[in-house]
C-alpha positions in Angstrom: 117.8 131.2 164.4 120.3 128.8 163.7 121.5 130.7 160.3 122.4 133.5 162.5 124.4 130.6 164.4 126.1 129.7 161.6 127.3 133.0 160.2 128.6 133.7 163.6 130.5 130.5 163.3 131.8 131.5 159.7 132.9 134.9 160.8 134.7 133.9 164.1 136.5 130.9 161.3 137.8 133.3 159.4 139.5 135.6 162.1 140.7 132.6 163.3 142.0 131.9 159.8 143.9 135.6 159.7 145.2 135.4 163.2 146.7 132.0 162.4 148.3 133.4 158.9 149.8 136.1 160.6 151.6 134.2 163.2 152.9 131.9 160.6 150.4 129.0 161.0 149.8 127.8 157.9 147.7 124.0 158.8 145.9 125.9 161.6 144.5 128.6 159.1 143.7 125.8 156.8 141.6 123.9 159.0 139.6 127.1 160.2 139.2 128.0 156.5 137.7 124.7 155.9 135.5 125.4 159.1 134.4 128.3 157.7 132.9 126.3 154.2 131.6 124.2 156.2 129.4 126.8 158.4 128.9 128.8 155.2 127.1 125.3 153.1 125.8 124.3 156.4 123.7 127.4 156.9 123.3 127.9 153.0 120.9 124.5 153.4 119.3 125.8 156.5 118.3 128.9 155.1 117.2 127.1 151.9 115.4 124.4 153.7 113.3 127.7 155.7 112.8 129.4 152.7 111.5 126.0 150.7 109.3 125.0 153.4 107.5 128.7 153.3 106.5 128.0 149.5 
């Protein structure tokens, strides 16, 4: 399932984020941060779109 994709995503974003905080990488956390909203909306709308199309 692609939502499962996408929290994968989110999760590996955010470790990502942590690692790059604690060496000091400020812009590199950032951007993986952003990543990880964008997974998050991305498979908000999938999951919506699944649930919607059940109704």
């Amino acid at each position: 399932m692609l939502v499962e994709e996408k929290l994968r995503k989110t999760i590996t974003s955010l470790e990502r984020t942590l690692i790059n905080l604690e060496k000091g990488d400020k812009l590199a956390a950032k951007c993986d941060l952003d990543h990880a909203r964008d997974y998050i909306d991305e498979g908000f709308w999938l999951l919506y779109d699944e649930i919607k199309d059940k109704i």
